[in-house]
C-alpha positions in Angstrom: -1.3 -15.0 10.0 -2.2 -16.9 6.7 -1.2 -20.7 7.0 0.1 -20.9 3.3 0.1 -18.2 0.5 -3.0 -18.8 -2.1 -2.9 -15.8 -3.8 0.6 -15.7 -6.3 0.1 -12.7 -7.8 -0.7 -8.6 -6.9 -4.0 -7.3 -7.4 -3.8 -4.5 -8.9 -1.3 -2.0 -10.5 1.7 -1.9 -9.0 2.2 1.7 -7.2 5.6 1.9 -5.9 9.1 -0.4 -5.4 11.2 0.3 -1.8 14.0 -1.2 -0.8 13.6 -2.3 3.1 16.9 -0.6 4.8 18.4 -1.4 8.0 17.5 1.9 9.5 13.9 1.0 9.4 14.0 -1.9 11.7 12.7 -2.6 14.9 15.2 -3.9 17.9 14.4 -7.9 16.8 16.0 -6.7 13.2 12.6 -6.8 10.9 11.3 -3.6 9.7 8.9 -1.6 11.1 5.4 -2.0 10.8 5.0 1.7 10.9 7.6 1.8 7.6 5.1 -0.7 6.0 1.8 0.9 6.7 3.8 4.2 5.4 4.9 3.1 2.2 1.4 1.4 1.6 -0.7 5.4 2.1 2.4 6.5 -0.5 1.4 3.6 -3.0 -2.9 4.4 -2.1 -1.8 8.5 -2.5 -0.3 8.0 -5.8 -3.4 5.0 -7.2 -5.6 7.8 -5.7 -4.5 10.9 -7.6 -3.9 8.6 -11.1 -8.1 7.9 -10.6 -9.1 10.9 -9.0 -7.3 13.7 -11.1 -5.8 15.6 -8.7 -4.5 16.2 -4.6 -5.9 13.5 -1.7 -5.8 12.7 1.9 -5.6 9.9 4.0 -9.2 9.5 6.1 -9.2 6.0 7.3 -7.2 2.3 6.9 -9.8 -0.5 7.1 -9.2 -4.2 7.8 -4.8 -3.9 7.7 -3.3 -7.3 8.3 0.5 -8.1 8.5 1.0 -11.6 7.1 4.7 -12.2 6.9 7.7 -9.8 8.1 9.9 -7.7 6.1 13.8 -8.4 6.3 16.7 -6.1 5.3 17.5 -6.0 1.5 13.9 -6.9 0.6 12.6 -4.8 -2.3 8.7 -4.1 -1.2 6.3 -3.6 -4.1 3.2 -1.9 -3.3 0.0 -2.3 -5.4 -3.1 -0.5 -5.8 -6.8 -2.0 -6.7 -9.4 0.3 -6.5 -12.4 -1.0 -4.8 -14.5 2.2 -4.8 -14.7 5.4 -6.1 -17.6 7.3 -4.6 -19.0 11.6 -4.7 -15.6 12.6 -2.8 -13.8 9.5 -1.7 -12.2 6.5 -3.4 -11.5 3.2 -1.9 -8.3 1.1 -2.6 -7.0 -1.8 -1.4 -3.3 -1.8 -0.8 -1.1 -5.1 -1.2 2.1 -5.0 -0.3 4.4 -8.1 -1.8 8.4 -8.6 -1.0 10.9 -9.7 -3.1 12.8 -11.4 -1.2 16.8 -11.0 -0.6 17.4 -14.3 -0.7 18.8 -16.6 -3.8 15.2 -17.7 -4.1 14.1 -14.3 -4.9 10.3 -15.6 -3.8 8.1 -13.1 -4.3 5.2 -13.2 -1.1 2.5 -11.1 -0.3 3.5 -9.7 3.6 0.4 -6.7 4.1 -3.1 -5.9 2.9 -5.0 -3.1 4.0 -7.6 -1.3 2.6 -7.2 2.7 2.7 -9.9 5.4 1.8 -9.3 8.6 0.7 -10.7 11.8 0.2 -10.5 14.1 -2.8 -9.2 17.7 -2.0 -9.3 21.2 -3.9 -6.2 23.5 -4.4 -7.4 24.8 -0.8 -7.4 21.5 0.7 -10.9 21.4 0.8 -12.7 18.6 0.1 -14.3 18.4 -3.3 -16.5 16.4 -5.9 -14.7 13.9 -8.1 -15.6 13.9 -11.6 -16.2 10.5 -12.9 -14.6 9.6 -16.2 
C-alpha cells in the first residue's frame, strides 16, 4: 500500500465511469477486487479497440496493485495510457481513481495494473495491427 498519494491526477484518457453498488461487495462491505480488476479489462478493451481499430482480447495483467478500497456509492473512473503498441499486441496501463461518496468528494487513485492485449480478426484470430 502507498503511504500517501503523489500522483493527483489520471494518466491517461479516461475509459469508463461505474458506480460501485452494494451488490458488489465482499462480506467486510468493500467491493470486490474481482469487480475492480473487471471494470479495469472493460476500460483496457475499449482504450484498446479506440488504438487498434477493431475487436481484442485479454492475454495477460502485469504488475496489478490495489492501493486503497472501494466503498458503496463511490463513482470509479477508469483510465487508459497506452504504454505499447507492438505487430499484434498493445500495452496499456489501467488506473483506476474513486470519487469518493463522501462530502469531500476526494478524488484517489485506488488500482493500477497494466493489461496487454492482443488484436483479433472477424474470426477471432489473431491479426497484424496497422499502425497509423
Amino acid at each position: 500500500m502507498m503511504n500517501d498519494q503523489k500522483q493527483q491526477t489520471p494518466s491517461g484518457t479516461l475509459a469508463i465511469r461505474q458506480l460501485a453498488m452494494p451488490r458488489d461487495t465482499n462480506p467486510d462491505g468493500d467491493i470486490f477486487g474481482g469487480w475492480l480488476m473487471s471494470q479495469m479489462d472493460i476500460a483496457g478493451g475499449i482504450t484498446a479497440r479506440e488504438h487498434i481499430g477493431g475487436r481484442a482480447a485479454t492475454v495477460a495483467v502485469d504488475g496489478f496493485t490495489f492501493h486503497k478500497p472501494v466503498h458503496v456509492g463511490d463513482v470509479v473512473c477508469c483510465y487508459g495510457d497506452v504504454q505499447r503498441i507492438g505487430k499484434t499486441s498493445i500495452t496499456i496501463k489501467i488506473e483506476a481513481w474513486t470519487i469518493r461518496r463522501d462530502i469531500t468528494q476526494q478524488r484517489v487513485k485506488v488500482t493500477e495494473g497494466v493489461f496487454t492485449f492482443v488484436a483479433l480478426d472477424e474470426n477471432g484470430n489473431k491479426r497484424l495491427i496497422n499502425q497509423k
